[in-house]
KEBA-215773 format. One line per field, with one value per residue (C-alpha): residue in three letters; x, y, z negated. Coordinates in nm, 3 decimals, m for minus. Layout:
! KEBA-215773
type: (ALA; ...)
px: (X; ...)
py: (Y; ...)
pz: (Z; ...)
! end
This chain:
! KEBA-215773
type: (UNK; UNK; UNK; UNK; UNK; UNK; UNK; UNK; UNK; UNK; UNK; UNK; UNK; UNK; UNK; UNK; UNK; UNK; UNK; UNK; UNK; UNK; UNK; UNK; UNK; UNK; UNK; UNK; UNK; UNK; UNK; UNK; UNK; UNK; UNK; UNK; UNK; UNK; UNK; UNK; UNK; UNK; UNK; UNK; UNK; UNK; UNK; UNK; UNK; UNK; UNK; UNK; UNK; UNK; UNK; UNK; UNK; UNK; UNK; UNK; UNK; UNK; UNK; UNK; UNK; UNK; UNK; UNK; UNK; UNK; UNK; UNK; UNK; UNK; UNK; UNK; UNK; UNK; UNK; UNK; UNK; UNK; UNK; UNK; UNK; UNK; UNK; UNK; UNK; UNK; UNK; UNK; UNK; UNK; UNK; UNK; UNK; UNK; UNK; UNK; UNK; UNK; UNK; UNK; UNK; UNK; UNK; UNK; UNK; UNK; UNK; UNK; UNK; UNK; UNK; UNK; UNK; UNK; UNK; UNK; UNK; UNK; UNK; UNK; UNK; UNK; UNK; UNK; UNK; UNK; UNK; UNK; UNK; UNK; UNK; UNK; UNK; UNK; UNK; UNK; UNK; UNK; UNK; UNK; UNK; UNK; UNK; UNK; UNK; UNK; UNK; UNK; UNK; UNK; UNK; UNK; UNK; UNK; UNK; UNK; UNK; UNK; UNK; UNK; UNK; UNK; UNK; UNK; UNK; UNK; UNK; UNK; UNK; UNK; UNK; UNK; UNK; UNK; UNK; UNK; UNK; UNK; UNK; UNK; UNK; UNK; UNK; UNK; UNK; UNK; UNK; UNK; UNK; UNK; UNK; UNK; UNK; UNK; UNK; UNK; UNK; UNK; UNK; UNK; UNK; UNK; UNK; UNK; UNK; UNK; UNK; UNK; UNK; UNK; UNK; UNK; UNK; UNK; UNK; UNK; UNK; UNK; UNK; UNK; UNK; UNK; UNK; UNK; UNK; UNK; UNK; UNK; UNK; UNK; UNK; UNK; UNK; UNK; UNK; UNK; UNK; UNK; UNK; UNK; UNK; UNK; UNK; UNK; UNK; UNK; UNK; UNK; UNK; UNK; UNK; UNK; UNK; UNK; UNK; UNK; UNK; UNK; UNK; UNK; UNK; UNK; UNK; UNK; UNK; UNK; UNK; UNK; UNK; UNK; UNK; UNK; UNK; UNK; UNK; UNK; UNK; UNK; UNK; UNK; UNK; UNK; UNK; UNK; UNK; UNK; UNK; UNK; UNK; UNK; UNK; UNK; UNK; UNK; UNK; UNK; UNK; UNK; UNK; UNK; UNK; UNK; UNK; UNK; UNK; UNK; UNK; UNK; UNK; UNK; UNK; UNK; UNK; UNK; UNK; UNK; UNK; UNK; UNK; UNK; UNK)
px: (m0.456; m0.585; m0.459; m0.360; m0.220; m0.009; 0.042; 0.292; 0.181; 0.462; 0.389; 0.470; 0.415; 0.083; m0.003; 0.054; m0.110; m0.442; m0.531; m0.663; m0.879; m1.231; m1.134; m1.449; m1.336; m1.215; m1.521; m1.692; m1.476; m1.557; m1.380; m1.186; m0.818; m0.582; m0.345; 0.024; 0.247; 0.568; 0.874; 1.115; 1.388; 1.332; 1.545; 1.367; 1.007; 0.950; 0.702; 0.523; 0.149; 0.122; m0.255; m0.323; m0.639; m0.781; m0.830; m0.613; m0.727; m0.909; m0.812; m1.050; m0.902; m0.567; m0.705; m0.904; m0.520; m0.350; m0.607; m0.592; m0.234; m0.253; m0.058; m0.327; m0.088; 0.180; 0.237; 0.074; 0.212; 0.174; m0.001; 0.216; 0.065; 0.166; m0.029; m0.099; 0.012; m0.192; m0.201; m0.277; m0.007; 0.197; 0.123; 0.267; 0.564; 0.841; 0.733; 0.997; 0.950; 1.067; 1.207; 1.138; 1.294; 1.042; 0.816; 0.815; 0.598; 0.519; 0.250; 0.003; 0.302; 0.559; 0.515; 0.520; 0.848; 0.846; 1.102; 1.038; 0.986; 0.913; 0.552; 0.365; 0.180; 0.027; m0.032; m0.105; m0.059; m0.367; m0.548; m0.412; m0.036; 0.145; 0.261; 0.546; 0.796; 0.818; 1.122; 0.859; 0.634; 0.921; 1.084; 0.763; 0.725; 1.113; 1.031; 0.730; 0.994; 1.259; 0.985; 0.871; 1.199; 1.247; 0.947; 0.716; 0.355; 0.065; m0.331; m0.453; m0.310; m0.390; m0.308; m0.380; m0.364; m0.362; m0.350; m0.338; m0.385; m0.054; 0.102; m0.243; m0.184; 0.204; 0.080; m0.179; 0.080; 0.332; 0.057; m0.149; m0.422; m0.438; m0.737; m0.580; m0.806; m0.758; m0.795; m0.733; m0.896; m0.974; m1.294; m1.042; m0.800; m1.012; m1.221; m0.876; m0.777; m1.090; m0.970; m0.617; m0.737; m0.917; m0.610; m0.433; m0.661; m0.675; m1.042; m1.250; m1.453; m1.437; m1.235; m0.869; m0.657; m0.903; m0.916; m1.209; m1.169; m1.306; m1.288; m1.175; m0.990; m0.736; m0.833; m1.176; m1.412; m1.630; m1.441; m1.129; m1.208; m1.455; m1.175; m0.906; m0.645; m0.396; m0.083; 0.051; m0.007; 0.104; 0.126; 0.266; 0.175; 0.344; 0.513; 0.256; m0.055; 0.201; 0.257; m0.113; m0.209; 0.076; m0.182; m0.460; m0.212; m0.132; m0.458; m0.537; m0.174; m0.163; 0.089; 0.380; 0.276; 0.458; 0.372; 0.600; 0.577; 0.701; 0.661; 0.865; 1.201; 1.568; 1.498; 1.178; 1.284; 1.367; 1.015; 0.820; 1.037; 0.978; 0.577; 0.578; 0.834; 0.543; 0.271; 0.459; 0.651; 1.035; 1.219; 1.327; 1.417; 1.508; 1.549; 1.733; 1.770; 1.889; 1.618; 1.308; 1.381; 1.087; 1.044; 0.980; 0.810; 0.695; 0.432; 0.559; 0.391; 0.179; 0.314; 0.083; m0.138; m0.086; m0.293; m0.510; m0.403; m0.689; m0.729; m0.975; m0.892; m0.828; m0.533; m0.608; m0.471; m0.621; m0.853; m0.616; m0.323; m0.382; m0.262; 0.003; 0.343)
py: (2.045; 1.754; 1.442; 1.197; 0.863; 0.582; 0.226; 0.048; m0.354; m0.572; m0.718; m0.876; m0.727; m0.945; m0.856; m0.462; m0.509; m0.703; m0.442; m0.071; 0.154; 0.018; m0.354; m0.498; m0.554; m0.230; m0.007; m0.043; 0.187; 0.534; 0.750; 0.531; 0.456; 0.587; 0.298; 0.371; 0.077; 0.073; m0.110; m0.202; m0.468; m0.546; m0.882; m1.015; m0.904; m0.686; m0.456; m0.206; m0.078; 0.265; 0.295; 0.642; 0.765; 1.048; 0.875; 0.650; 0.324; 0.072; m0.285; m0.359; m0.185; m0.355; m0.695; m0.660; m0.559; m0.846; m1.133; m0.970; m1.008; m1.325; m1.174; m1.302; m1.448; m1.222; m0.923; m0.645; m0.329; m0.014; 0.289; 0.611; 0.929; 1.204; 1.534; 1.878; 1.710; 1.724; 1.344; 1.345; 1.530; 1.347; 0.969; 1.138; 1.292; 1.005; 1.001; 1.254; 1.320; 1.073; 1.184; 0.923; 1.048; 1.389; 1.287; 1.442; 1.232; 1.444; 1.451; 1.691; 1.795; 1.906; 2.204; 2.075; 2.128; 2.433; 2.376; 2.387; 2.013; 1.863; 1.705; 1.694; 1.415; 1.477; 1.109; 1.107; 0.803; 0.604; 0.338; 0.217; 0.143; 0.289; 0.649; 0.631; 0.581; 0.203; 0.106; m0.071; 0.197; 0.451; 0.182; 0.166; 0.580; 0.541; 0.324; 0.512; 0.799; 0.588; 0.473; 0.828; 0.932; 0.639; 0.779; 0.480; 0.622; 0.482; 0.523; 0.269; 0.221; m0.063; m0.005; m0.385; m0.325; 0.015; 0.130; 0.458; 0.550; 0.637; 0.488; 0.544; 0.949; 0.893; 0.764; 0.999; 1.308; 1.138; 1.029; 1.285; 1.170; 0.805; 0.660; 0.458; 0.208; 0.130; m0.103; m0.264; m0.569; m0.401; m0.131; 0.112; 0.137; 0.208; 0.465; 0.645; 0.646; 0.829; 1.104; 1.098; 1.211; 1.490; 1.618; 1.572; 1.687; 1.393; 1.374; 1.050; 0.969; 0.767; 0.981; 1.125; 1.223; 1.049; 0.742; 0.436; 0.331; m0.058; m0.286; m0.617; m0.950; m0.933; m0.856; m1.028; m0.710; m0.611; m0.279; m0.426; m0.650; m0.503; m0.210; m0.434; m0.416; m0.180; m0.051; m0.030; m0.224; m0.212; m0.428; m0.346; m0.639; m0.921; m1.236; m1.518; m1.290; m1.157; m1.561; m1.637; m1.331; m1.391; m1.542; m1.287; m0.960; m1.109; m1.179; m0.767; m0.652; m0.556; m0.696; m0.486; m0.332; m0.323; m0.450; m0.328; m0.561; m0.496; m0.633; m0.928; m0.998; m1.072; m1.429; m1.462; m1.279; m1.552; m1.753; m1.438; m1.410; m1.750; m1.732; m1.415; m1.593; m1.895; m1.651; m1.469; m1.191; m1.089; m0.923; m0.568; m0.481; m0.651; m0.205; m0.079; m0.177; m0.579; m0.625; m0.533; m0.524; m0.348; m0.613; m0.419; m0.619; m0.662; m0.864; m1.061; m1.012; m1.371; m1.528; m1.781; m1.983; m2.039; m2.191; m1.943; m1.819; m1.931; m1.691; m1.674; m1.321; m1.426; m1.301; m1.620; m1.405; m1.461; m1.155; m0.862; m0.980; m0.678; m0.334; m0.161; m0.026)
pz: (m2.343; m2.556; m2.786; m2.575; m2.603; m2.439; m2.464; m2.270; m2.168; m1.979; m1.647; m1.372; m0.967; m0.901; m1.304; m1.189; m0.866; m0.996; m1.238; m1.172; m1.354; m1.252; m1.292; m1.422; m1.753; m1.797; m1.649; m1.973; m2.171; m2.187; m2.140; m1.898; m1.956; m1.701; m1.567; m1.432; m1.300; m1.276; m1.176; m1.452; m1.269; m0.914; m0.969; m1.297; m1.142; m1.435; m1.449; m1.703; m1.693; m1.902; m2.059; m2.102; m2.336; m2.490; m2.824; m3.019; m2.798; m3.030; m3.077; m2.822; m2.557; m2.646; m2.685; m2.318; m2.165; m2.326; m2.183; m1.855; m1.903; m2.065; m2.333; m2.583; m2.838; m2.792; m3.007; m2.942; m2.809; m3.038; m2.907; m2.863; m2.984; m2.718; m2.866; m2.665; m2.365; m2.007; m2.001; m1.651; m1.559; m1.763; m1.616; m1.306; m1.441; m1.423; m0.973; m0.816; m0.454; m0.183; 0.180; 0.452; 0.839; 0.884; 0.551; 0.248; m0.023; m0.367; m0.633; m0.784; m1.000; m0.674; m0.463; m0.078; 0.090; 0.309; 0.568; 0.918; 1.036; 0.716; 0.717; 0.321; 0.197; m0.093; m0.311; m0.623; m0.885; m1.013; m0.919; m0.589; m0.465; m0.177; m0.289; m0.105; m0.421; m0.377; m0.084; 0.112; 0.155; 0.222; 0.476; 0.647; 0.691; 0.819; 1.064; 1.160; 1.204; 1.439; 1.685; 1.739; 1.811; 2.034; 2.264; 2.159; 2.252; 2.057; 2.133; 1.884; 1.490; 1.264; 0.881; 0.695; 0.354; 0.331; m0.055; m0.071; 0.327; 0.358; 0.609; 0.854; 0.756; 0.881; 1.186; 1.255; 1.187; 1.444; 1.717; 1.644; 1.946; 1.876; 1.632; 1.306; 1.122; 0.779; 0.564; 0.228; 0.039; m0.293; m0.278; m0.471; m0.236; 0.028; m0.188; m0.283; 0.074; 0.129; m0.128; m0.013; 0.364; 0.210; m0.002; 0.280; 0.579; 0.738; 0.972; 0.928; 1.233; 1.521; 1.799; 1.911; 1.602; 1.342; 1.135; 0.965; 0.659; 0.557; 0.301; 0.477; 0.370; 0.621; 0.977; 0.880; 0.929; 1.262; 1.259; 1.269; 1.617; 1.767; 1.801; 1.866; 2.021; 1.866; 2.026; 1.645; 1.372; 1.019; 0.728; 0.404; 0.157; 0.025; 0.222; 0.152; 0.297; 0.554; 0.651; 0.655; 0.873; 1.149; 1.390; 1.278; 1.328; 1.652; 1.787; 1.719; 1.893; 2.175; 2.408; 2.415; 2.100; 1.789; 1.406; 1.106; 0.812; 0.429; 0.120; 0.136; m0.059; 0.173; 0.065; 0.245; 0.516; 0.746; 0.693; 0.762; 1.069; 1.169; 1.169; 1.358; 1.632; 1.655; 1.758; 2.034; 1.849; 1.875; 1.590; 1.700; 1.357; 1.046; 0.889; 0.585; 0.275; 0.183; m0.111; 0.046; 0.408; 0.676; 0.993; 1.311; 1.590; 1.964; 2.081; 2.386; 2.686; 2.828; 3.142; 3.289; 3.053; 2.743; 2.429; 2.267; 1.916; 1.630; 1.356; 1.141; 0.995; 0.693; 0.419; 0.268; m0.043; m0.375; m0.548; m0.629; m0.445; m0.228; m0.139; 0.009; m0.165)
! end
């Protein structure tokens, strides 16, 4: 046990989202600061990043967080002294477990659950998003759950925007011969995917039962369509990206295959909707929950000719706007 100490910055999502422990402006500090987002008011868009340090962090430190932020002329936030406390274990301790249909989501700091059925995923917080505690992400493993039950069989599994490699290990568990590929715009997702599927005993490789990891803008990567296309596809991001990739996400689908999409509001429910109906998809699903609903969709099958879909594979999404919840 050490000194340790925590300063809380206000955000916003896209704030929480665009930040992680090796941004570039933060890789200089050493030791390096431990970042924890979390959400404060889904309505308002409020948001909190939690810096955790060994040392009192110097004005440096604070200053870098509040341009990032650009907080610059706001008050600063004081630093919290939090002594003979495992601050590690502590920037995890306000995440309780989630159940999603036969998942059971926990952290370093919660045994796995031991009855029979139940399948562990073990995802710790940090640097990338899509532990499971957000609605979209637990939406996602839900719906995951209902189209197993419904007999859906799947040989081939996208994951666009992975974060944490979640939602790739849910499909894996659940198809347990198809091969996933996953993927994620930010190098940091994709590297903690990599760790997660060794916590969690997930094989890497090309094959039955495994999955690829890649950093890719979209569906803009070799892996991605030379491997194309996928029964299942899944996208947990936000609506503009979402919007931009309907002609890219179809293009990899399969006909007859299915794409789950989260990360949108209710409000823009209807135009995500509408650019998935444009490229050839029917809503199956609009799933639970009225402020971040989980899209499930089917790829129509083609009947005679019809205009080729153009995508260039593109998120179109800005740096950082990335990730899965």
């Amino acid at each position: 046990m050490t000194e340790s100490w925590m300063t809380a910055f206000p955000c916003n999502r896209a704030q929480a989202e665009m930040l992680t422990d090796e941004h570039p402006s933060l890789a200089a500090f050493d030791p390096a600061p431990v970042l924890v987002a979390s959400e404060i008011d889904e309505d308002r868009n409020e948001w909190r990043i939690d810096v955790y340090t060994q040392d009192e962090p110097d004005r440096r430190l604070i200053e870098t967080m509040m341009a990032l932020l650009g907080r610059k002329n706001r008050k600063p936030p004081k630093p919290e002294r939090l002594a003979d406390e495992d601050w590690v274990t502590l920037s995890q301790a306000g995440l309780e477990p989630v159940r999603a249909g036969c998942f059971y989501v926990h952290t370093a700091k919660d045994a796995p659950d031991t009855m029979p059925g139940v399948v562990n995923f073990r995802i710790d917080a940090g640097q990338a998003f899509g532990t499971g505690h957000h609605d979209t992400t637990a939406g996602c493993l839900l719906a995951l759950d209902r189209l197993k039950r419904q007999g859906r069989r799947y040989a081939t599994v996208a994951d666009i925007g992975t974060g944490t490699g979640l939602l790739a290990f849910a499909a894996l568990h659940l198809w347990p011969r198809a091969f996933a590929v996953a993927s994620d715009i930010d190098p940091v997702s994709v590297k903690v995917s990599a760790e997660n599927a060794a916590i969690n005993g997930v094989p890497i490789g090309f094959g039955p039962g495994k999955m690829v990891l890649a950093v890719a803008d979209g569906t803009r990567h070799p892996l991605i369509t030379e491997t194309a296309p996928y029964d299942l596809v899944c996208a947990n991001i936000l609506a503009g990206p979402l919007i931009a990739l309907a002609p890219s996400l179809a293009a990899i689908t399969a006909e007859g295959g299915q794409l789950v999409l989260a990360g949108l509001l209710d409000k823009q429910r209807d135009a995500v909707v509408a650019a998935y109906r444009r490229v050839g998809f029917r809503v199956d699903e609009h799933g639970p929950g009225a402020q971040w609903p989980v899209l499930v969709l089917t790829l129509r099958r083609r009947q005679g000719w019809r205009r080729p879909r153009r995508a260039n594979g593109s998120a179109g999404q800005p740096p950082g706007d990335f990730g899965s919840w």
